[in-house]
N, C-alpha and C positions, 0 to 999 in steps of 0.2 A: 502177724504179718511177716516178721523176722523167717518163719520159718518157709513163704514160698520164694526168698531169696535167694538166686544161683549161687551153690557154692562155690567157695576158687580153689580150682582143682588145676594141680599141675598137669600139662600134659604132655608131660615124660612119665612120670610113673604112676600116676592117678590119682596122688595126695590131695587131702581135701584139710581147707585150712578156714577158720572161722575171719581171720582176716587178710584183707588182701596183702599187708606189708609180710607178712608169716609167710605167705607165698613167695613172694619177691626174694625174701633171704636164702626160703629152701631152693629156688633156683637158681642162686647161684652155688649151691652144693652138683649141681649138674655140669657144671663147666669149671676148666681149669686154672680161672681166676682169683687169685689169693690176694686183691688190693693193701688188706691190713698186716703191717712189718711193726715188729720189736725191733727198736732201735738197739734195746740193750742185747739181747743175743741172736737177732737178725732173724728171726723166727716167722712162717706167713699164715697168716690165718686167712678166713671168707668169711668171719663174720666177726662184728665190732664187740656184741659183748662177751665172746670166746679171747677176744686179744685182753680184755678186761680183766678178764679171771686169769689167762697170764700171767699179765700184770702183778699180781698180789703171789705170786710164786716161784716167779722166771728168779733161777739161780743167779743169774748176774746182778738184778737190784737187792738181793738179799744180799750177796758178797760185799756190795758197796754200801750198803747200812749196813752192815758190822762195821764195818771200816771206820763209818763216820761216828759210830756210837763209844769207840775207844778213846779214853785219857787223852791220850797227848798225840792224837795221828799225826803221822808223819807225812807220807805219803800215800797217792789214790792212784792207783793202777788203771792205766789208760787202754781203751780199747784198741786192740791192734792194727785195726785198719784205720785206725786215728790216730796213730801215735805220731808226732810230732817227729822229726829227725834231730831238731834242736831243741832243748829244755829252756828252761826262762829262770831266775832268780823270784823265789818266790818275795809273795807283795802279800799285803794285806787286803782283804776284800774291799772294794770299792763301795764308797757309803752310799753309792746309788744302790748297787745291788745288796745292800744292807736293809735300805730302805725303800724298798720297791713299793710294797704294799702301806696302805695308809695305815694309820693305827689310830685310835682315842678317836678327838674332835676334831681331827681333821676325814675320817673315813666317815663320820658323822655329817659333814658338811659338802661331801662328795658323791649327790645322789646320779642315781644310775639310770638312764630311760634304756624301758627292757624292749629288744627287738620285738617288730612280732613274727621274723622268722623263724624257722624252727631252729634248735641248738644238735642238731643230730652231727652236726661236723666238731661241736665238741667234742665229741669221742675223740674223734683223731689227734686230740690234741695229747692224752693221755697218752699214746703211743709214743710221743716225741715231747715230753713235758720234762723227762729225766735226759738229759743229753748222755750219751756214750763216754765223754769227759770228763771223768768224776772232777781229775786233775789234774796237773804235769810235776814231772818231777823235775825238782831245785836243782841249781849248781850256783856258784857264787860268777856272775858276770855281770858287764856293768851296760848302763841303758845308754851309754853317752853317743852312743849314734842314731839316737831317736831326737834328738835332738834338731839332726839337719837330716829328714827324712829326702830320701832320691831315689828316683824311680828303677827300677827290678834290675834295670841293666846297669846303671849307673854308679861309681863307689861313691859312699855319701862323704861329703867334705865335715872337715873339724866344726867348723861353723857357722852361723847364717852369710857371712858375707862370703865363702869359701872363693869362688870362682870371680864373684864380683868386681873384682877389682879388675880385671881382666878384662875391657871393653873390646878385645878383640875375639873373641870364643864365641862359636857356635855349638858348641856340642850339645846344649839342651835341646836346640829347635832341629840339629839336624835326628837326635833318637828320635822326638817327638816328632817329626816327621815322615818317619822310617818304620814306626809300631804302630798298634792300635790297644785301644784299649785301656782302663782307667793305671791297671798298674803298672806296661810299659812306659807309659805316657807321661804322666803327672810325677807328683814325688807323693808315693804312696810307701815308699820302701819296700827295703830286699823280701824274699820269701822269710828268712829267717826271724827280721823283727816282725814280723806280718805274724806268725807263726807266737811267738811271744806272747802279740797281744792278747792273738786269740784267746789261747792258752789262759790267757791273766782271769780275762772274762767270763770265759766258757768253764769256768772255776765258781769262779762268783756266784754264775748264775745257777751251777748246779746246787750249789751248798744252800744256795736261798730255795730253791727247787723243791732239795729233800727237805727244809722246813717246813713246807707246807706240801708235799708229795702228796698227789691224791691217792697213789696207794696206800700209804699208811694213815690218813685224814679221813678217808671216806670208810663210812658204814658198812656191814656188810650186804652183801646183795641180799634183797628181799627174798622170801621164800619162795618157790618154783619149781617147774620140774622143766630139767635141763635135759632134754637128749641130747645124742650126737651129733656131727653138723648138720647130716644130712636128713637129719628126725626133726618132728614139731618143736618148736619152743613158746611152752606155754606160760610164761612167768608173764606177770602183773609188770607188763610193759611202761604203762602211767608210771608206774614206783619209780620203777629202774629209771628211764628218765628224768624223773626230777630229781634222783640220787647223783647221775652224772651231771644234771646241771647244778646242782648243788653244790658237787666237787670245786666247778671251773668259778663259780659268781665269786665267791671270795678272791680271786685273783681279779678287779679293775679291768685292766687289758686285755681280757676276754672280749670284753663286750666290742671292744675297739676293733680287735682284731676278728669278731664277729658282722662288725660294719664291715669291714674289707674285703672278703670273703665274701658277702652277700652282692656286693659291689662288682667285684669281679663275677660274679654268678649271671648278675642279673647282663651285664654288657654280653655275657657269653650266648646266653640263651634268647637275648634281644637281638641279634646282630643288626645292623642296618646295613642299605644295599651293598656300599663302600667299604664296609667293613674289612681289617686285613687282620681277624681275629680266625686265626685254621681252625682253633681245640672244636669241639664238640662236649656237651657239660653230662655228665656221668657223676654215678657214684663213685666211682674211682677218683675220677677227675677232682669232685669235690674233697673228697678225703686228702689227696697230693695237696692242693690248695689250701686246706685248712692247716695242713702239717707243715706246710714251708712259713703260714703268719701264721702259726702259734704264738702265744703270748712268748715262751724261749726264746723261740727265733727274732721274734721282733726285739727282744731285751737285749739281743747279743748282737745282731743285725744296726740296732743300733749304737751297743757302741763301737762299735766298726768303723761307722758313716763316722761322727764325733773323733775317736784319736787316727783316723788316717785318711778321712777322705775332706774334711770340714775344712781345715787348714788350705786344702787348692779353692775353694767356691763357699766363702764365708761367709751368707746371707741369711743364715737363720741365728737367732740369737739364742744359745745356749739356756742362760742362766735361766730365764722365762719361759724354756718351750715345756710341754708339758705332757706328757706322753697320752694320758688320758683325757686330753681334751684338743689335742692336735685335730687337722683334718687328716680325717680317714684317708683323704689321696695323698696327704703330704708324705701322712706315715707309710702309708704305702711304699711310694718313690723314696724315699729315702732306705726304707728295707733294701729294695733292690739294689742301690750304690751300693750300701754295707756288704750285699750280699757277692756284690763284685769285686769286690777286694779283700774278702775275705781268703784266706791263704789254702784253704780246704776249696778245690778245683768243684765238687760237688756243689756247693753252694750257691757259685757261679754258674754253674751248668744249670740246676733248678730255676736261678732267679731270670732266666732269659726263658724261659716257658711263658712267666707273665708278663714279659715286656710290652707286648703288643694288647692287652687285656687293661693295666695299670694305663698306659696311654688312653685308650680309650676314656678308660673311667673317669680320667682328668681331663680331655678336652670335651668330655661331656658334661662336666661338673656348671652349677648354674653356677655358682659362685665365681669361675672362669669363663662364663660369656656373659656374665651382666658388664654392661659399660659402662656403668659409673656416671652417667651423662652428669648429674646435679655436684655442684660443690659440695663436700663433704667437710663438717667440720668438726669443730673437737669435743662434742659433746659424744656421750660413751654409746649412746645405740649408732652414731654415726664412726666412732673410731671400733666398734667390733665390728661392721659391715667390712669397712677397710683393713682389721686383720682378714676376715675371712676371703677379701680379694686379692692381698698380699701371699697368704697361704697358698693357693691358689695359682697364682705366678710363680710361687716358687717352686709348689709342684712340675706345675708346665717346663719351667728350665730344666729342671730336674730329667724328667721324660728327655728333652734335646739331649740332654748328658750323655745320659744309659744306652739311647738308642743313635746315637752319632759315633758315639767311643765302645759302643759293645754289641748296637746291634747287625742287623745283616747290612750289603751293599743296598737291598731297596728301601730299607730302615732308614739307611744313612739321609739315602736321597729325596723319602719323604719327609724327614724332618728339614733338613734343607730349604723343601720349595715349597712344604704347605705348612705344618706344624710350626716351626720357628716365626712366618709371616703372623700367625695367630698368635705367637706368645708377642710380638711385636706391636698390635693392634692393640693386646688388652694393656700392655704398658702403658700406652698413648691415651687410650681410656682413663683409665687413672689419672691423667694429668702431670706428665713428667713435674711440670713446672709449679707442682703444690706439692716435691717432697723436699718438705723444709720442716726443718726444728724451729718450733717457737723461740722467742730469746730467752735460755736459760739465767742473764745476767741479772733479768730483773725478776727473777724468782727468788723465792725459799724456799728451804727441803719439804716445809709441809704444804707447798704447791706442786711441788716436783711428779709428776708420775711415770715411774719406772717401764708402768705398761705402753703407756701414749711415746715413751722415746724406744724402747726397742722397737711398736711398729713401725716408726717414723724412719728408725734409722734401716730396719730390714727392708721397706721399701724404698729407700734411698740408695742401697747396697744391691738388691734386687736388678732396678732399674739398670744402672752400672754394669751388672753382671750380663745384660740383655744387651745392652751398648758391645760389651765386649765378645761378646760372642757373636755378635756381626761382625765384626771386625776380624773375628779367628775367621770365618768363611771366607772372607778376603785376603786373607792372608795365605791360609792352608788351602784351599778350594779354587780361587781367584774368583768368587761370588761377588758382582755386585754389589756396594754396600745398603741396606735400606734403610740405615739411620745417620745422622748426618750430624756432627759435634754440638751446634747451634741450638740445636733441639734440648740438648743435655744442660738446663739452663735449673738446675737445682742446688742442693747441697752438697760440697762435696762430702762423701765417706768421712766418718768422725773416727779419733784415733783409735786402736787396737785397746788400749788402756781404758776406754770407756767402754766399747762393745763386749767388752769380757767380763765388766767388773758384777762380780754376784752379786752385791746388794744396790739397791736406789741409793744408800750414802756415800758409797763409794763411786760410783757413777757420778751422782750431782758433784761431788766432792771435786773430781776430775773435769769437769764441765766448768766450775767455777775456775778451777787452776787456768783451763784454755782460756777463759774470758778473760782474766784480770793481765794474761803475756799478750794477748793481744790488744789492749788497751795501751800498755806501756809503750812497749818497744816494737811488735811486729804487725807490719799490716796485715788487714783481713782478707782472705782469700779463700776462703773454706766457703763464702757465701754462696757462689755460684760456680760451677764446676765451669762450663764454658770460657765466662772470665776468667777462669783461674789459668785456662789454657791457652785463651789470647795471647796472655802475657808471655807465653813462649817467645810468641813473635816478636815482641820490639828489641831493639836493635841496643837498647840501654839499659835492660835488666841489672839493676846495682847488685848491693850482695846481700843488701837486706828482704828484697826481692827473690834471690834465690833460695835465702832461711826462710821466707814464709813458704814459696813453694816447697822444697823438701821436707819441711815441718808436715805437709799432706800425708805424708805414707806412701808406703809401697804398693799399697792397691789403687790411690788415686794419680800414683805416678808412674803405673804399669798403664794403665787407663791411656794415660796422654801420649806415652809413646805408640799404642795400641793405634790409636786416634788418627797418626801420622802413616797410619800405613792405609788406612783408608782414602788420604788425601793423595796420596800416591797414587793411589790405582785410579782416581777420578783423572788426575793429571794424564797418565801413559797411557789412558784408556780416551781425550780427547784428540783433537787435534791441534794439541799447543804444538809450537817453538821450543825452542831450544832456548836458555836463558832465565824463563818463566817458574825454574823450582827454584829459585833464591830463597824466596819466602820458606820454603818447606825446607831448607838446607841451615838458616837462619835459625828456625827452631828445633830441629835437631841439636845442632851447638848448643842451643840453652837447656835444652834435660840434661844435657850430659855434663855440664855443668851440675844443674841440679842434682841428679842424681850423686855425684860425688859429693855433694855439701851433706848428702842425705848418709850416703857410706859413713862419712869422715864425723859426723856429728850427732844423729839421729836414731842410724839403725839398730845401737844397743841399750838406748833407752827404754824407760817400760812403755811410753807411750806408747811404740810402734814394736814392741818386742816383750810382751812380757814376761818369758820364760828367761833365767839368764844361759847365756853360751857357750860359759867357762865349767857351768856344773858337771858334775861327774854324772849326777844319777837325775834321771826323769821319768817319775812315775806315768804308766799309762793312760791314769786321771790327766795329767797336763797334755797329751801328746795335742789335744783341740787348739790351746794356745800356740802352737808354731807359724812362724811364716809361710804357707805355701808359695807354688812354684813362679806368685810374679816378684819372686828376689830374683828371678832370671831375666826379669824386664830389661837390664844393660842388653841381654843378647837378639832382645825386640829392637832394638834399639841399634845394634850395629848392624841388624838385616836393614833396616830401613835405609839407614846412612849406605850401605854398599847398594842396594838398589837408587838411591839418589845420584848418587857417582857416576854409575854404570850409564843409566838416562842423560846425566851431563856430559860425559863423554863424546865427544864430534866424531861422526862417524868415519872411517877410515875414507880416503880423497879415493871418490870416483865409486864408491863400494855400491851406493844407494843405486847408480843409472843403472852400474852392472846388473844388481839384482834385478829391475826395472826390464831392462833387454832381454835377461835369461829365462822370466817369466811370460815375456810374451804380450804383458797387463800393460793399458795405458797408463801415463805418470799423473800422480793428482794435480790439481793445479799449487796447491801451496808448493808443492815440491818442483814444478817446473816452473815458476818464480822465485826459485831460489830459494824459499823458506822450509828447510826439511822436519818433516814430523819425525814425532817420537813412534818407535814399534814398541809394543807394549813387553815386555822381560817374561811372559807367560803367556800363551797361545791357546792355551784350553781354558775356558770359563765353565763355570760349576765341573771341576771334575772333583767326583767324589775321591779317587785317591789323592796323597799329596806326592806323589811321586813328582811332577814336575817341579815344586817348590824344593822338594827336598834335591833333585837334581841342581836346583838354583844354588841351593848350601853347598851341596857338594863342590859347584863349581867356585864359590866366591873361597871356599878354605884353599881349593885349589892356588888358585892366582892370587889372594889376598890382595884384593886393589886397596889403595893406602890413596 
């Protein structure tokens, strides 16, 4: 029967091929498309297992194995179009990239479920598996401005409190209002430490690379017969296949970054009507795709996110998260942060191809539209449902991140007015008001679970971060706010000292220490974040009151002054009176209060700082523990207060009729009985630039109302 089978015959030159993929390959010998690149000497081929047999010859990974097979190497010669302008002090390899792969009983207890995709994008990964960075070269310099990381434009101060003391300075909100982008914006650091880290990593991960380098680990190609590109290739395709998939399964991360890549395929090739996904899905396409979430890329992509981006938006928990068992979307979005502040411009050019593809995948994720309707409690099929709905949220934030701070003007403004409403709704799903920690006091460690308190507190931290990033659109955008403090009626954020600590004993240990000072001497306030911010308001706050508020941290006390700029804009945007922001002028005076008890006592404790600030030297393993950029919360803080002032201000005598006549508009009635409204300090609502806001800066540095 085989034989009255049509055969596939190309028809450009009349080749006749027993199967259709033979076909497929020889025609792209007819066109000028070379999709497969050596990273190591930049070389293009048109087919995958020609870049293969490369591979095992290209002068350039032979030069860098000798290199690495000598006594005492010194140094590893960097690709030229990679070469760093600055060198870094060398460091010791990092015991994650030490221990990437499992080994013994632990890779034993680490079973795998095998896609039932095909691995043909595995190939691609062999191309880009050996990074161009073997290594950088040393000099003796010291890391101590890694310390207090500031963003690209900014010179980084001596130490966490640098500016702080300073309640008069704008200068953080007016850059940040003036750039876009993760590393204008935030405190990601200069191009040079940027460059360092890379360097540190993209070391690591080569050296762990060539240990298991599938060109020197894998067999040789089964027997065949190889013509030119443009000739049949008859070899025992089955072999070869399971020879390349054989390569990649010893590396874990495959498979993960095999889930990603099918993910992105499938949204590509599914689109729905709405969809703002342009690619079109190709064997190129897939190839670029598989090559950007390589298992490298993602190893190095993420420590990226971890020592420069983690520190601004601290809501995953380190010590716990786990690469090969994350969700596929997290890891995803989290690639693309790392891949945007990565110091190598490419990276970032790449990682905004799948901006709009990674979105997709995650607000299509069930995990992120189940609503959680039922109370969820602490029994473990019900606390893995609510990691996987935490994850999930945290991806969604994620996505606002990437695509507010890097992607296009319609990006901006889809996240904005649809996306963000969605990650708002699954919050509320969840039940703000059930993210609470059990009472640790009446525990012992052998009740303690390490897993049940980081999800509890990443969703506590999570929530928070969704709170405040309503608040930045109110603030930078002048967006409406659609969440409302009252609502925020959970735990607040627990300190820095316990969300870092690597093991459960050390955590419980730290969790005991809170309970027994709070027992003693200071009242509780960490119960309820809302109540913790009423108490801004009263008119009595003693001093023991303001040591337990400042004992919150910098993230729960960036939060509250965040908070006040929402009640602001409710105010200037109704039609009160003049008089009516007492209250909001009242609690302003009490953070800044606070906030100095917190400077003056707090800030260099390990609770809330555990890196110290006098040290000289900080490995790029610690750079996750830093304070990000809400130590600049005093300058939330004085925007607030000068926009308070400004609204208090009685309008100049007679100005209000003036403008009233010049316009031509009849007078409201509040204002022609006498009662004059407030005009709101910003006239454009959802504008995706901040130009008006930042003109606001501009003007308050100007005139510095006092």
């Amino acid at each position: 029967m085989a034989d009255h089978l049509p055969p596939n015959v190309c028809p450009t030159c009349s080749k006749s091929y027993k199967r259709p993929e033979h076909l497929r390959r020889h025609q792209i010998s007819h066109s000028d498309e070379r999709p497969y690149v050596c990273v190591l000497c930049r070389s293009t081929f048109q087919r995958s297992d020609v870049l293969k047999r490369h591979l095992k010859t290209c002068d350039t990974l032979a030069d860098a194995t000798s290199i690495l097979s000598e006594p005492h190497p010194k140094r590893l010669a960097l690709s030229p179009s990679n070469r760093p302008e600055d060198t870094a002090e060398s460091f010791s390899f990092p015991p994650a990239a030490q221990s990437g792969l499992p080994t013994g009983d632990n890779q034993a207890q680490s079973p795998v479920d095998m896609p039932e995709d095909s691995f043909e994008h595995i190939t691609g990964w062999i191309s880009c598996g050996l990074s161009p960075n073997y290594g950088f070269e040393g000099r003796s310099d010291v890391w101590q401005d890694f310390l207090n990381f500031t963003s690209g434009t900014q010179t980084p101060h001596a130490g966490l409190e640098g500016a702080d003391d300073d309640l008069g300075s704008l200068c953080f909100l007016d850059t940040f209002t003036s750039t876009t982008g993760f590393v204008s914006s935030f405190d990601c650091g200069t191009i040079e430490q940027r460059r360092r880290i890379n360097a540190y990593y993209s070391n690591a991960t080569t050296v762990a690379g060539f240990e298991r380098s599938p060109a020197q680990l894998a067999p040789e190609d089964p027997p065949g017969v190889y013509e030119d590109e443009a000739g049949c290739y008859e070899a025992d395709e089955t072999h070869q296949s399971g020879t390349t998939l054989s390569r990649w399964l010893s590396d874990p991360l495959s498979f993960k970054c095999h889930e990603i890549v099918t993910s992105i395929r499938d949204v590509v090739l599914h689109k729905s009507r709405k969809s703002y996904i342009t690619l079109s899905w190709s064997p190129s396409i897939h190839e670029t795709c598989a090559q950007f979430f390589s298992p490298t890329n993602v190893r190095r992509f993420m420590q990226l996110y971890w020592a420069i981006w983690h520190p601004n938006v601290n809501f995953v928990h380190k010590p716990t998260f786990d690469l090969m068992n994350a969700k596929a979307e997290l890891l995803a979005a989290m690639c693309l942060i790392g891949a945007c502040v990565s110091p190598d411009q490419t990276d970032a050019e790449n990682a905004k191809r799948w901006f709009n593809c990674v979105e997709e995948v995650v607000f299509d994720d069930e995990d992120f539209c189940d609503d959680l309707a039922h109370t969820l409690s602490h029994a473990t099929s019900d606390m893995q449902r609510r990691k996987r709905k935490v994850g999930a949220l945290q991806a969604s934030f994620m996505v606002c991140l990437f695509q507010n701070w890097e992607g296009t003007t319609s990006s901006k403004r889809r996240i904005r007015r649809q996306r963000f409403s969605m990650v708002i709704a699954a919050a509320r799903d969840v039940g703000i008001h059930r993210a609470r920690h059990p009472d640790y006091g009446q525990m012992d460690l052998c009740d303690f679970s390490f897993d049940t308190f980081a999800i509890t507190e990443e969703l506590i931290r999570v929530l928070l971060w969704v709170f405040l990033l309503d608040t930045a659109f109110v603030i930078f955008n002048n967006l409406p706010p659609r969440m409302v403090i009252r609502e925020m009626r959970m735990n607040a954020a627990c300190s820095e000292e316990c969300f870092q600590a690597t093991t459960a004993e050390a955590c419980f240990k730290t969790l005991q220490q809170q309970h027994q000072a709070d027992l003693l001497w200071r009242p509780k306030v960490a119960d309820n974040f809302t109540c913790a911010f009423e108490l801004l308001y009263r008119t009595d706050l003693d001093e023991s009151l303001n040591v337990a508020l400042a004992d919150l941290g910098p993230l729960n006390l960036f939060a509250m002054t965040s908070a006040l700029h929402s009640l602001i804009f409710h105010y200037q945007s109704s039609f009160s009176c003049h008089g009516s922001l007492d209250p909001i002028h009242n609690a302003l005076q009490s953070w800044r209060r606070v906030w100095h008890v917190y400077l003056v006592r707090f800030s260099r404790e390990s609770r809330h700082s555990t890196v110290k600030h006098d040290i000289d030297l900080l490995a790029p393993d610690d750079m996750w523990r830093r304070v990000g950029f809400m130590r600049h919360a005093n300058e939330y803080w004085y925007l607030a207060n000068l926009m308070v002032e400004r609204l208090s201000a009685p309008p100049p005598a007679g100005a209000t009729q003036a403008a009233v006549e010049a316009s031509g508009q009849a007078q409201s009635p509040l204002s022609a009985s006498g009662n004059e409204t407030i005009s709101p300090l910003l006239d454009k609502y959802d504008e995706t630039s901040m130009q008006q806001v930042n003109a606001l800066i501009s003007d308050f540095q100007m005139f510095r109302i006092h």
